[in-house]
N, CA, C and O of each residue as an XYZ file, in Angstrom:
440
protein
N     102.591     78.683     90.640
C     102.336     78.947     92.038
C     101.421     80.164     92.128
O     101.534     81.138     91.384
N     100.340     80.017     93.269
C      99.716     81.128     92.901
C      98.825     81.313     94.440
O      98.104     80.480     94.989
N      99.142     82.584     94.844
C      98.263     83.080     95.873
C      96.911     83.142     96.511
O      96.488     83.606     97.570
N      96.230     82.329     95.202
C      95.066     82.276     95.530
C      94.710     81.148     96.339
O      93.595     81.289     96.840
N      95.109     80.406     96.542
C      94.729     79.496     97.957
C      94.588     80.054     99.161
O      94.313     79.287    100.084
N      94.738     81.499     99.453
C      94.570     82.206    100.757
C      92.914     82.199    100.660
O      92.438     82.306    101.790
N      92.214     82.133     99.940
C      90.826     82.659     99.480
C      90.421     80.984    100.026
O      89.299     80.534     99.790
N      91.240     80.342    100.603
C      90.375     79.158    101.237
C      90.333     79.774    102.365
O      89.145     80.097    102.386
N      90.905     80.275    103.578
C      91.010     80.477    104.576
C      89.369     81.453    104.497
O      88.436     81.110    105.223
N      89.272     82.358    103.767
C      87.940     82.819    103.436
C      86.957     82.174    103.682
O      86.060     82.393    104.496
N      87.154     81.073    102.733
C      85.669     80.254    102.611
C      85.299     79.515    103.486
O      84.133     79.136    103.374
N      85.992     79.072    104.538
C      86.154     78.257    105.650
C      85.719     79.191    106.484
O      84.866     78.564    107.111
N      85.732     80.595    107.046
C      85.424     81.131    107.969
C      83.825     81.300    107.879
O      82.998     81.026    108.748
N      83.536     82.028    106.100
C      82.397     82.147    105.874
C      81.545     80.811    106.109
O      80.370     81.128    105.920
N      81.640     79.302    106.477
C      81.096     78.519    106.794
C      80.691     78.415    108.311
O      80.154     77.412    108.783
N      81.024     79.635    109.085
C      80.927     79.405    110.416
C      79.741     80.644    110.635
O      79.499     81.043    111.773
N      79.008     81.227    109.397
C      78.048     82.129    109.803
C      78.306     83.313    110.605
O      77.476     84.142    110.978
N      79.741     83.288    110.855
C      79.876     84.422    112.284
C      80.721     85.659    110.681
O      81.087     85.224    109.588
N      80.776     87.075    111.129
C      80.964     87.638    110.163
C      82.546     87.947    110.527
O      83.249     88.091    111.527
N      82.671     87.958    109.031
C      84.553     87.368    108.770
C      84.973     88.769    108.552
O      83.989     89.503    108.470
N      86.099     89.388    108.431
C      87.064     90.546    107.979
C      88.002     90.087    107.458
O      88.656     89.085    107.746
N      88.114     90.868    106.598
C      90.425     90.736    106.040
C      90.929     91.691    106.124
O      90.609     92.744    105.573
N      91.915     91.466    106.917
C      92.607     92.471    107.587
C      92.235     93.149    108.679
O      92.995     93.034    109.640
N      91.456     93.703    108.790
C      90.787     94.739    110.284
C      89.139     95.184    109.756
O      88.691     95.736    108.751
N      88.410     94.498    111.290
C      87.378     94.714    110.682
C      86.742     96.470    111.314
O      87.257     97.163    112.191
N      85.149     96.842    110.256
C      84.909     98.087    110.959
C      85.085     98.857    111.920
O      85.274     98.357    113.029
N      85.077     99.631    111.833
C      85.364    100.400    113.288
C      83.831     99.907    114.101
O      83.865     99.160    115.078
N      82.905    100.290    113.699
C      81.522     99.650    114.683
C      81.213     98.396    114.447
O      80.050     98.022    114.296
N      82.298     97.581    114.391
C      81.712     95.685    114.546
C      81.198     95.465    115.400
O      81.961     95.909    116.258
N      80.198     94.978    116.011
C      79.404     94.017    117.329
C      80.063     92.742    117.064
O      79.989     92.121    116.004
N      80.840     92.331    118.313
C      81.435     91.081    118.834
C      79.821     90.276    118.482
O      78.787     90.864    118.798
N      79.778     88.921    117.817
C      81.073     88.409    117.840
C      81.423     88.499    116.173
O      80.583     88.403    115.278
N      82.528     88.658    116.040
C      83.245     88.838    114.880
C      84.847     88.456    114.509
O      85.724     88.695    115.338
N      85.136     87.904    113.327
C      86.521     87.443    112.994
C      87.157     88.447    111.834
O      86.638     89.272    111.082
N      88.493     88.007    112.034
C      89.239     89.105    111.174
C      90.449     87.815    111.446
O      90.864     87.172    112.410
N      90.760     87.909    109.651
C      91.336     87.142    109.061
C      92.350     87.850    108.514
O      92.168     88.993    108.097
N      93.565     87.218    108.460
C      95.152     88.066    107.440
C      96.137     87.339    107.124
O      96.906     87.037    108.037
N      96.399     86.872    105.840
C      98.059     86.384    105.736
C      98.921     87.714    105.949
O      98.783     88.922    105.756
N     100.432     86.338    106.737
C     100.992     87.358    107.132
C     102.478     87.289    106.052
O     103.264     88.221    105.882
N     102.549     86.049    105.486
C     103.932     85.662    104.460
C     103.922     84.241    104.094
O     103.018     83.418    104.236
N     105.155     84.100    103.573
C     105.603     82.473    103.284
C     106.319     82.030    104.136
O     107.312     82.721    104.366
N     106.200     81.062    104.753
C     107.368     80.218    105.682
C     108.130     79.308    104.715
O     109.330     79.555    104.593
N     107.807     78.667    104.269
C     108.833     77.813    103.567
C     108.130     77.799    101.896
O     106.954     77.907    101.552
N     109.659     77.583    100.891
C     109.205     78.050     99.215
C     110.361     76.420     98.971
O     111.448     76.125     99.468
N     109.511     75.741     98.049
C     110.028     75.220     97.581
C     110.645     75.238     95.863
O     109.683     75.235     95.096
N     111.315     75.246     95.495
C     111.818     75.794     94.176
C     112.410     74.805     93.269
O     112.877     73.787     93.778
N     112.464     74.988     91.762
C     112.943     73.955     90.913
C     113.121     74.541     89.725
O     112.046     75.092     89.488
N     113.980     74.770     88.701
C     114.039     75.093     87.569
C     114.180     76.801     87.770
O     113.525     77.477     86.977
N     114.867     77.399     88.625
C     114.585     79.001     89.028
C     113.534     79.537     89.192
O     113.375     80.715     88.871
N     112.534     78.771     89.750
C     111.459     79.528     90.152
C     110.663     78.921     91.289
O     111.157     77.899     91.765
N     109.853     79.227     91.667
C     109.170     78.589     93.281
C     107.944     78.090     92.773
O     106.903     78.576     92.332
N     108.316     77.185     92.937
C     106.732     76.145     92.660
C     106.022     75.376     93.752
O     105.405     74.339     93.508
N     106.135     75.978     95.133
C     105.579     75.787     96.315
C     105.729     76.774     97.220
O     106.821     77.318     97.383
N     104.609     77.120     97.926
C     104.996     77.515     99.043
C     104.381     77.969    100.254
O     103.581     78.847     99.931
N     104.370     77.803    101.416
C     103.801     77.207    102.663
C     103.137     78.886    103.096
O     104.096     79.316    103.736
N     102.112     79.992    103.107
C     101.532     80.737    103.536
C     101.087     80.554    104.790
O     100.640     79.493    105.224
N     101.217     81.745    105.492
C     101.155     81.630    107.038
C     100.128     82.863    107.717
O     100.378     84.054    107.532
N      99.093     82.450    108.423
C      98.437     83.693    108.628
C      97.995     83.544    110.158
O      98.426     82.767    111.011
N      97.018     84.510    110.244
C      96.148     84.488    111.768
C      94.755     84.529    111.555
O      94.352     85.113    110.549
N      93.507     83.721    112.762
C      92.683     84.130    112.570
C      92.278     84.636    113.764
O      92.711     84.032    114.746
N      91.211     86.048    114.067
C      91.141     86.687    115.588
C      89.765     86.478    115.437
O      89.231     86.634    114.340
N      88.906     86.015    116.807
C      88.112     85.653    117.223
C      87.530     86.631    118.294
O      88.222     86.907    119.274
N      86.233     87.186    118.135
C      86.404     88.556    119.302
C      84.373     88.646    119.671
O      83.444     89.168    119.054
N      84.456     87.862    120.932
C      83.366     88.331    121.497
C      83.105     88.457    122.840
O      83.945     88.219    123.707
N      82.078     88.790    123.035
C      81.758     89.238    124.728
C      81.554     87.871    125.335
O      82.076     87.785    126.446
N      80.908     86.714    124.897
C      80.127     85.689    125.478
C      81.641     84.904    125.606
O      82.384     84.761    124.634
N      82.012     84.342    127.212
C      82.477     83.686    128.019
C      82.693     81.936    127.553
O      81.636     81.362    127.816
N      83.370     81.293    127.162
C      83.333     80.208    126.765
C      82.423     80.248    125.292
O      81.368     79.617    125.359
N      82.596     80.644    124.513
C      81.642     80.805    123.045
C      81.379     79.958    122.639
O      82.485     79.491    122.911
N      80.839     79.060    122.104
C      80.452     77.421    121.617
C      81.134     78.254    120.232
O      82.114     77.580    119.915
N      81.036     79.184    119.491
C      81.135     79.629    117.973
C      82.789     79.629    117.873
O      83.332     79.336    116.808
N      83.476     79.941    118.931
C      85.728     79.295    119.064
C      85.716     77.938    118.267
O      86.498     77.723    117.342
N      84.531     76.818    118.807
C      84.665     75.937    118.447
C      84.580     75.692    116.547
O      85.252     75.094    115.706
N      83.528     76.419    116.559
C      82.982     76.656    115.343
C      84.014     77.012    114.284
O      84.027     76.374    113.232
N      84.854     77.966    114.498
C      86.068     78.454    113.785
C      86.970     76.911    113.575
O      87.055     76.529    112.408
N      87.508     76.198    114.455
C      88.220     75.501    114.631
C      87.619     74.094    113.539
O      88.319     73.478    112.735
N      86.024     73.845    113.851
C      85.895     72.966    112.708
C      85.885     73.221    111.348
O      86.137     72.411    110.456
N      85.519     74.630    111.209
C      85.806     75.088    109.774
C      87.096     74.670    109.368
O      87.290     73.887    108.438
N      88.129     75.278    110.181
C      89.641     74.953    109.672
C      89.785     73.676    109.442
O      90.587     73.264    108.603
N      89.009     72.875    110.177
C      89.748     71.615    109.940
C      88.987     70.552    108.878
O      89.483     69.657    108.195
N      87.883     70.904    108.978
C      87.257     70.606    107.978
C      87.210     71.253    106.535
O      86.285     70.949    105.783
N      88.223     72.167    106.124
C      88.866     72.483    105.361
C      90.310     72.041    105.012
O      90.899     72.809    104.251
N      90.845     71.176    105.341
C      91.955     71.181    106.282
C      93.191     71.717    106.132
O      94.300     71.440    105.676
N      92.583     72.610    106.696
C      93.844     74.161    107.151
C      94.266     73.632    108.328
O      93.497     73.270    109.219
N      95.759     73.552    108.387
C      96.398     73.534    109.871
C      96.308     74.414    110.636
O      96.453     75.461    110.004
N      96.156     74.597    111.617
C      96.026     75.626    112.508
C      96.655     75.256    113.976
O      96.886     74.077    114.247
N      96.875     76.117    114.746
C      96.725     76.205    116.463
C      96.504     77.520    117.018
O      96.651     78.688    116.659
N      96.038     76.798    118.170
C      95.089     78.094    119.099
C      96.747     78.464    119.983
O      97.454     77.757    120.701
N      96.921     80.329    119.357
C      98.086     80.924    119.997
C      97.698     81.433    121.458
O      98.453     81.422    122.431
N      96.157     81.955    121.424
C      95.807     82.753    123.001
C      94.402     83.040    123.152
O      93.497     83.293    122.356
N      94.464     82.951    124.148
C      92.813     83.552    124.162
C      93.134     84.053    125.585
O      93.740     83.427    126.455
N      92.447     85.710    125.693
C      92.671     86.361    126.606
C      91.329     87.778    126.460
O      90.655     88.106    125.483
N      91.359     88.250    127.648
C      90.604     89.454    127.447
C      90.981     90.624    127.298
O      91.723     91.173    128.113
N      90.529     91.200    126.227
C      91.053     92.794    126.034
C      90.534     93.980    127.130
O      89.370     94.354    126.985
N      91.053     94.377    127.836
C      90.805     95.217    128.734
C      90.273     96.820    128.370
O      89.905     97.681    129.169
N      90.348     96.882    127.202
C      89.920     98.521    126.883
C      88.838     98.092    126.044
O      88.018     99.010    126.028
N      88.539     97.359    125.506
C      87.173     96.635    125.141
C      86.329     95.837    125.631
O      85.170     95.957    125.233
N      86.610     94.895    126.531
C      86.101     93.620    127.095
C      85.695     92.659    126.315
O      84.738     91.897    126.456
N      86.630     92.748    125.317
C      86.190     91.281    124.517
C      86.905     90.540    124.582
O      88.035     91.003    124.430
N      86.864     88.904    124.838
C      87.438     87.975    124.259
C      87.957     87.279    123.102
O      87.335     86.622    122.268
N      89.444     87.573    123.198
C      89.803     87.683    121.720
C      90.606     86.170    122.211
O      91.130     85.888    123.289
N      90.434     85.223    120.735
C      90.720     83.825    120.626
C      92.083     84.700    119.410
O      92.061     85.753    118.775
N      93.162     83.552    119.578
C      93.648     84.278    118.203
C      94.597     82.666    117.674
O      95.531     82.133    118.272
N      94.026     82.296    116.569
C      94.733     80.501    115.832
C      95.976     81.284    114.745
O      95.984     82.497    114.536
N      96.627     80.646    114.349
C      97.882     80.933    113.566
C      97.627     79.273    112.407
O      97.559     78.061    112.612
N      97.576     79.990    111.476
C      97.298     78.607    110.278
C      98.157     78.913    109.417
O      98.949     79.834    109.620
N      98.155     78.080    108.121
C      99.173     77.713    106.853
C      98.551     77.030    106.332
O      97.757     76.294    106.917
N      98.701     77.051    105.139
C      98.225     76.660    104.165
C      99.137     76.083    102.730
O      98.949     77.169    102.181
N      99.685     75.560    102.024
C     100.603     74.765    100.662
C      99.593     76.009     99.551
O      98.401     75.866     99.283
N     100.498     77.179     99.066
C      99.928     77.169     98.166
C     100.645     76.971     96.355
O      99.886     76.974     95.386
């Protein structure tokens, strides 16, 4: 079993041209910009005393000024055309920034 299947969620964002983060991006990012993070395991499947599955769970945040973004969409075919499960948790405006932050919750078998 091995952690490195989070490094898909990576490669899938980097297919959307828009610039990706892990974990928190710069302090001077220009919207529009993503920031990517696992957050744990939801479910481990196990056999012989040890875990030989297990279901990783993360977020991806979506953050720009432009109003209806055609590039939300963009995120969403990456995922799925990777096929990372995902769903869209919120999209709302940040009031001490004014950006529109999209925010999906995915998983991944790794």
């Amino acid at each position: 079993m091995s952690l490195q299947s989070i490094k898909k969620i990576r490669d899938a964002l980097l297919q959307t041209g828009i610039p990706a983060h892990h974990y928190e991006a710069p302090k001077k990012s220009k919207a529009p910009y993503l920031v990517w993070a696992e957050e744990g395991a939801d479910t481990a499947w196990s056999g012989d005393n040890k875990i030989r599955r297990q279901t990783i769970n993360g977020t991806v945040d979506f953050f720009t000024l432009q109003e209806f973004d055609p590039r939300a969409d963009q995120v969403q075919e990456a995922l799925g055309q990777a096929q990372i499960p995902y769903r869209l948790l919120s999209i709302q405006k940040e009031e001490d920034t004014g950006l529109i932050h999209y925010e999906w919750e995915w998983e991944i078998i790794g």
